[in-house]
C-alpha positions in Angstrom: 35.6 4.3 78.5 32.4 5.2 75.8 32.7 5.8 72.6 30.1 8.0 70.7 28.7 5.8 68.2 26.5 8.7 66.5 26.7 12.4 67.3 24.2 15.6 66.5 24.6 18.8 68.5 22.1 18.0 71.1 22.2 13.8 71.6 24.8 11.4 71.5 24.6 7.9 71.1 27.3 6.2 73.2 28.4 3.1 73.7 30.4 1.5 76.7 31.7 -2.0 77.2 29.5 -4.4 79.7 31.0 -6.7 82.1 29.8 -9.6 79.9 32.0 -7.6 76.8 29.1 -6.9 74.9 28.3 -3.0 74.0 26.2 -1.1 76.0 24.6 1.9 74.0 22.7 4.6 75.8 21.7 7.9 75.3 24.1 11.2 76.1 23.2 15.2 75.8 26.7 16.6 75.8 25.3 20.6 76.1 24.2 19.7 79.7 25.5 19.3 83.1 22.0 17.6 84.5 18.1 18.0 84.5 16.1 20.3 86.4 12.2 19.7 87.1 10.6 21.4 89.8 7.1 20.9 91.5 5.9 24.2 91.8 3.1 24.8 94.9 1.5 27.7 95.2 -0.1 28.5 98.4 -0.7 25.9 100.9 -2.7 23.1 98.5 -2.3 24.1 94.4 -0.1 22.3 92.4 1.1 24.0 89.0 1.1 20.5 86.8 2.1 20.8 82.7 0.6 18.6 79.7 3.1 18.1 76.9 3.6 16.4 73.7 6.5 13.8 74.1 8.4 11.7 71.9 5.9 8.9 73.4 3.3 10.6 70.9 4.9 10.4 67.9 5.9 6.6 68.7 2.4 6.3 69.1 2.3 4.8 73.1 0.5 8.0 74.6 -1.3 10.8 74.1 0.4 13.4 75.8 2.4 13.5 79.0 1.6 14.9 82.6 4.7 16.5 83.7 6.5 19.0 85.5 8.5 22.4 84.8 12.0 21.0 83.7 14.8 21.9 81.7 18.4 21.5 80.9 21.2 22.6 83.1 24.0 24.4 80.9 23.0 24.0 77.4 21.8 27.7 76.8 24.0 29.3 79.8 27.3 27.3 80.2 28.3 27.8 84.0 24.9 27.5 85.1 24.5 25.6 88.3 21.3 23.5 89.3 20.0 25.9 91.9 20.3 28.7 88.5 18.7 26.2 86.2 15.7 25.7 88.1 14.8 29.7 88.4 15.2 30.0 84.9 13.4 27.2 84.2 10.2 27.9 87.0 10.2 31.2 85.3 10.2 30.4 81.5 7.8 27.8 81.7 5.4 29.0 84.5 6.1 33.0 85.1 6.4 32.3 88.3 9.0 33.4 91.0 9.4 30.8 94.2 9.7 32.3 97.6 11.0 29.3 98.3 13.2 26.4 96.9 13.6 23.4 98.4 16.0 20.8 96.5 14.4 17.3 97.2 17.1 15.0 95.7 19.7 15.5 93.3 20.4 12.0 91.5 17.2 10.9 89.9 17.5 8.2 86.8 14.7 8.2 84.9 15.6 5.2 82.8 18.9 4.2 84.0 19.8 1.6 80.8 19.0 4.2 78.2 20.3 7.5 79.1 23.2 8.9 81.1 21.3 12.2 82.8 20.4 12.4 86.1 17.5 14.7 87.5 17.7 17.0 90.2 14.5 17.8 91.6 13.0 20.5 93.4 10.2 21.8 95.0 9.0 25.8 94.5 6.7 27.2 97.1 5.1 30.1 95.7 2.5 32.3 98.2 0.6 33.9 95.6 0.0 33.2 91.9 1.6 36.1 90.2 2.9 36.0 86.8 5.7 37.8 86.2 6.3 37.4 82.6 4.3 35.1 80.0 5.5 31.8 80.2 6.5 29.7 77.4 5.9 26.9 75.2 9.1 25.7 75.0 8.8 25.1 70.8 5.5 23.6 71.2 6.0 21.0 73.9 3.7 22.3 76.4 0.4 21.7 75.2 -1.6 23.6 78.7 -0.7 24.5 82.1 -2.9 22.9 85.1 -3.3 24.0 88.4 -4.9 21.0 90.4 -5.8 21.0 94.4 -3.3 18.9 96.0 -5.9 16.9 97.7 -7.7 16.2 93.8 -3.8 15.0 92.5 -4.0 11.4 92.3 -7.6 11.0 91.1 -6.7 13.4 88.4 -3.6 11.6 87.0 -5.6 8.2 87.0 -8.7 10.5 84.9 -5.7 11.7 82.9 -3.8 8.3 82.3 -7.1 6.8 81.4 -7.4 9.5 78.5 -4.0 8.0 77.3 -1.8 10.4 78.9 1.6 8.4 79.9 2.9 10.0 83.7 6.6 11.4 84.4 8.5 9.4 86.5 9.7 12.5 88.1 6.3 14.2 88.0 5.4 11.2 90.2 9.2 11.1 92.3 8.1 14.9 93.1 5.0 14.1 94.4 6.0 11.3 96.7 8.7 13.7 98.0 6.0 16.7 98.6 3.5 13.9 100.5 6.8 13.4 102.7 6.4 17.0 103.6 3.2 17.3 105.4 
């Protein structure tokens, strides 16, 4: 059984007993169900790629990040479901509307020993780039929007990461996945 060792409204830090009795403290958001982050492709070879400023800045081991349209499932609407989550979320942070959702796996850790949340991740297919509504910045975080060829992908993540950008674990997950789909 944890026990919440510190508490604010949007993290918790838990703690659990290990088999060898020590603690073993991790990371909790108790407003959400699970993550959402969703590769958005629009037309047959664009990918709709986000740079934002991550806790990883401020601890000084990277510039920005290269990631994906994500967000919380739950925290702002309470019986919000995953398939809900990553509408609003495509939306909000892109504009965009998907013709087409295609949930690539549901049970993603992104750092298994320090937080509890799981990632469900999904891939938009969009036919034509039309905003609907102005996206957001989600309170700064997003820093600029990129939309990249597919085929230019992985040279532009190693141009990026050699500009000090540090790369999402599921920004990469999703991308494995979407090469799985040709």
């Amino acid at each position: 059984m944890s026990e919440i060792l510190y508490n604010t409204k949007y993290l918790q830090l838990k703690g659990t007993p290990s088999k060898s009795g020590k603690t073993w403290v991790y990371a909790h958001r108790p407003n959400a169900k699970d993550v959402v982050v969703i590769l958005p492709v629009i037309g047959d070879s664009i990918l709709f790629l986000i740079e934002e400023r991550p806790p990883l800045e401020a601890e000084n081991r990277a510039k920005y990040s290269v990631a994906l349209p994500a967000g919380l499932v739950g925290d702002e609407r309470r019986d919000e479901t995953p398939e809900e989550a990553i509408k609003a979320e495509l939306l909000e942070e892109t504009g965009l509307v998907a013709d087409e959702i295609k949930i690539m796996s549901r049970k993603i850790a992104s750092s298994p020993g320090c937080v509890s949340e799981t990632v469900t991740l999904a891939i938009a297919y969009i036919h034509d780039y039309d905003v609907v509504i102005p996206p957001v910045n989600d309170g700064g975080i997003i820093i600029d929007r990129v939309l990249i060829n597919r085929n230019n992908v992985y040279n532009w993540l190693r141009e990026k990461e050699e500009e000090g950008f540090a790369m999402t674990a599921s920004t990469l997950a999703a991308l494995y996945y979407l090469s799985e789909e040709k």
